[in-house]
C-alpha positions in Angstrom: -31.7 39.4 -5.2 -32.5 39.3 -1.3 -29.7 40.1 1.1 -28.9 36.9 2.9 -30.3 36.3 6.6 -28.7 36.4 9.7 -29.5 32.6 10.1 -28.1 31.7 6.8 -24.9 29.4 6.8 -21.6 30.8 7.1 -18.4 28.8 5.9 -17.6 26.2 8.0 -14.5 27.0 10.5 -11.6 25.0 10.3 -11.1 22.4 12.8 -8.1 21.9 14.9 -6.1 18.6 13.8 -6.8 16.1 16.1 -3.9 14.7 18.6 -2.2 11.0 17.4 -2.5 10.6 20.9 -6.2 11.4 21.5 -7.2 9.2 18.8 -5.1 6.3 19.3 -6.6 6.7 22.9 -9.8 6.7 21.1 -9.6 4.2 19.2 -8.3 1.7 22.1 -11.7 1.5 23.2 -12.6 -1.0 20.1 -11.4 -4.1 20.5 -9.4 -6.1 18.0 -7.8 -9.5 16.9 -3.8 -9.7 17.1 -2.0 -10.7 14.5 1.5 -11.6 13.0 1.7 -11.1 9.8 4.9 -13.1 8.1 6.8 -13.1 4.4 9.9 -14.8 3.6 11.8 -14.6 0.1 12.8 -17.0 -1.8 16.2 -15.7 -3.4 16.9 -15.2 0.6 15.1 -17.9 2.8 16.8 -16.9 5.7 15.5 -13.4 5.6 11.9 -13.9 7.0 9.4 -11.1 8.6 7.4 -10.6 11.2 5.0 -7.6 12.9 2.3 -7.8 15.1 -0.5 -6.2 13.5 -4.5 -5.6 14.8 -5.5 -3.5 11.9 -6.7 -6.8 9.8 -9.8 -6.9 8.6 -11.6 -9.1 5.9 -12.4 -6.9 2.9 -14.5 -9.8 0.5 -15.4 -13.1 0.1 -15.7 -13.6 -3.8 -12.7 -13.0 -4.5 -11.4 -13.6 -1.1 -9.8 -10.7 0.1 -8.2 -9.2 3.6 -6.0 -6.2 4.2 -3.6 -4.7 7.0 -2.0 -1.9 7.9 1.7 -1.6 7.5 4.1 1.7 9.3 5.6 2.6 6.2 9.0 2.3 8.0 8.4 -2.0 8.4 11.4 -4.2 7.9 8.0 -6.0 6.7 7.4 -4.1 3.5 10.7 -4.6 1.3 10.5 -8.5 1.8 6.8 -8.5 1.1 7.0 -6.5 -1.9 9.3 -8.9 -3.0 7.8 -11.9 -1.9 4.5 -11.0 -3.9 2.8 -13.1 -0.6 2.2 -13.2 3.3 0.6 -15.1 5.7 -1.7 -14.0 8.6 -1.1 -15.9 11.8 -4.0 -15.7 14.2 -2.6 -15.6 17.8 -3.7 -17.5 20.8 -3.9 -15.7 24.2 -0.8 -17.7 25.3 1.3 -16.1 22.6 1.1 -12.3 24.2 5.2 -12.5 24.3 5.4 -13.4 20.7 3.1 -10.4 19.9 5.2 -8.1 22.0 8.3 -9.5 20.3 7.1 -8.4 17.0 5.3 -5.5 17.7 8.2 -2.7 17.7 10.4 -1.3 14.8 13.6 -3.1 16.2 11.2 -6.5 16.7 12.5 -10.3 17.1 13.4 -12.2 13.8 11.1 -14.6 12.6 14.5 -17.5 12.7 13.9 -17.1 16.4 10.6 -18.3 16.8 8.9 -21.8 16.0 7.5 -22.2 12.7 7.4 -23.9 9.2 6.7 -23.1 5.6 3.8 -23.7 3.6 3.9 -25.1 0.1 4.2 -21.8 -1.1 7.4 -20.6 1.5 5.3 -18.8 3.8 6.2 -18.7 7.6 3.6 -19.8 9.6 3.7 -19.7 13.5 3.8 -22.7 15.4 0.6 -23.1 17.8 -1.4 -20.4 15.8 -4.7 -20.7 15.5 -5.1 -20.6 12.3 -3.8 -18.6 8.9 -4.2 -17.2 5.9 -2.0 -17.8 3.1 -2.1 -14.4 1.0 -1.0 -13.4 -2.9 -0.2 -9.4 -2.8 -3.1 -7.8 -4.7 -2.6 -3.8 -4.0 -1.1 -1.1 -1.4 -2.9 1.9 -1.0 -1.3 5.3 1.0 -3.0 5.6 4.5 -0.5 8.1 6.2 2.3 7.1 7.9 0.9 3.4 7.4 0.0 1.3 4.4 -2.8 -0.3 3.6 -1.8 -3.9 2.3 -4.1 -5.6 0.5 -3.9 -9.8 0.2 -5.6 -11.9 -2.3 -6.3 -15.6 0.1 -5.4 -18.4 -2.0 -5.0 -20.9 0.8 -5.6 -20.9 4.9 -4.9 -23.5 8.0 -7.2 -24.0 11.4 -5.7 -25.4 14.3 -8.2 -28.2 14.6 -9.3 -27.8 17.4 -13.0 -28.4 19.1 -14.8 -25.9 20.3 -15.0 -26.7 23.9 -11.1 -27.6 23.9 -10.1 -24.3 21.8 -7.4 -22.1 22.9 -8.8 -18.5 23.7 -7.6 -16.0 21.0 -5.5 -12.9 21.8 -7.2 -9.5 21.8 -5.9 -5.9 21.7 -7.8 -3.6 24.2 -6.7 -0.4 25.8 -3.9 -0.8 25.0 -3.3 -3.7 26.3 -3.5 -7.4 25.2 -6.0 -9.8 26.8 -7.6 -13.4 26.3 -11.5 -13.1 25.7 -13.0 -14.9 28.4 -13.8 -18.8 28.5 -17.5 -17.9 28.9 -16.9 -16.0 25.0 -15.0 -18.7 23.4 
């Protein structure tokens, strides 16, 4: 058997961890959707949720599915788990207060805020511009988040025409902005 070259491959080097705070830097530079996600139980209808969330994505259209991601320490996660459903509210740019409301650990109750339930008991913000009305389907371990998955068994628009539509609310650099009317 040959003695290996000089120019063969030698075990890859381990690479230092990368900072939460370089990457979250990082990653500001993509821009995102905001939105609140909601859930409300029915043995305790007073005891609605709320958080501000811009890790949504849609995952497939047949069957319809969309996830989020959830810190792990979310007032959020018991009453969704027990729930069984949330809703996705899609914010408009003149709801950047509400977003900041419910975008920390100690956020605003949902009882504070204008909204109304769906067929199903799901809050749904007032003035949103649309949701989605979701049936838990799986949560998956993603660190010190989770990664909820919803089944969409029902949804809302605001209605309005496109020329007259209000401007949603975006997450960039850490920072939240409307798009502007020139992208709408």
């Amino acid at each position: 058997m040959p003695a290996p070259s000089s120019s063969a491959r030698s075990m890859p080097q381990p690479r230092p961890a990368v900072d939460g705070k370089a990457l979250r830097e990082a990653c500001s530079a993509f821009a995102t959707g905001v939105t609140v996600i909601t859930a409300a139980t029915s043995a305790l209808p007073d005891k609605a949720e709320a958080t501000t969330v811009n890790s949504f994505t849609s995952v497939s259209l047949d069957p319809p599915l969309v996830l989020f991601c959830l810190h792990r320490e979310s007032r959020l996660g018991p009453v969704l788990r027990q729930s069984g459903g949330f809703a996705v509210n899609f914010l408009t740019h003149r709801q950047q207060e509400l977003a900041w409301a419910f975008s920390g650990r100690d956020s605003a109750r949902l009882g504070e805020v204008p909204h109304h339930r769906t067929a199903e008991g799901l809050p749904v913000l007032a003035d949103a511009l649309g949701h989605l009305e979701c049936r838990l389907n799986a949560e998956y371990d993603g660190g010190d988040h989770l990664i909820v998955v919803g089944e969409v068994v029902g949804l809302g628009v605001s209605g309005q025409e496109p020329a007259t539509a209000e401007a949603p609310l975006i997450f960039y650099r850490g920072a939240m902005h409307a798009l502007p009317d020139s992208a709408v």
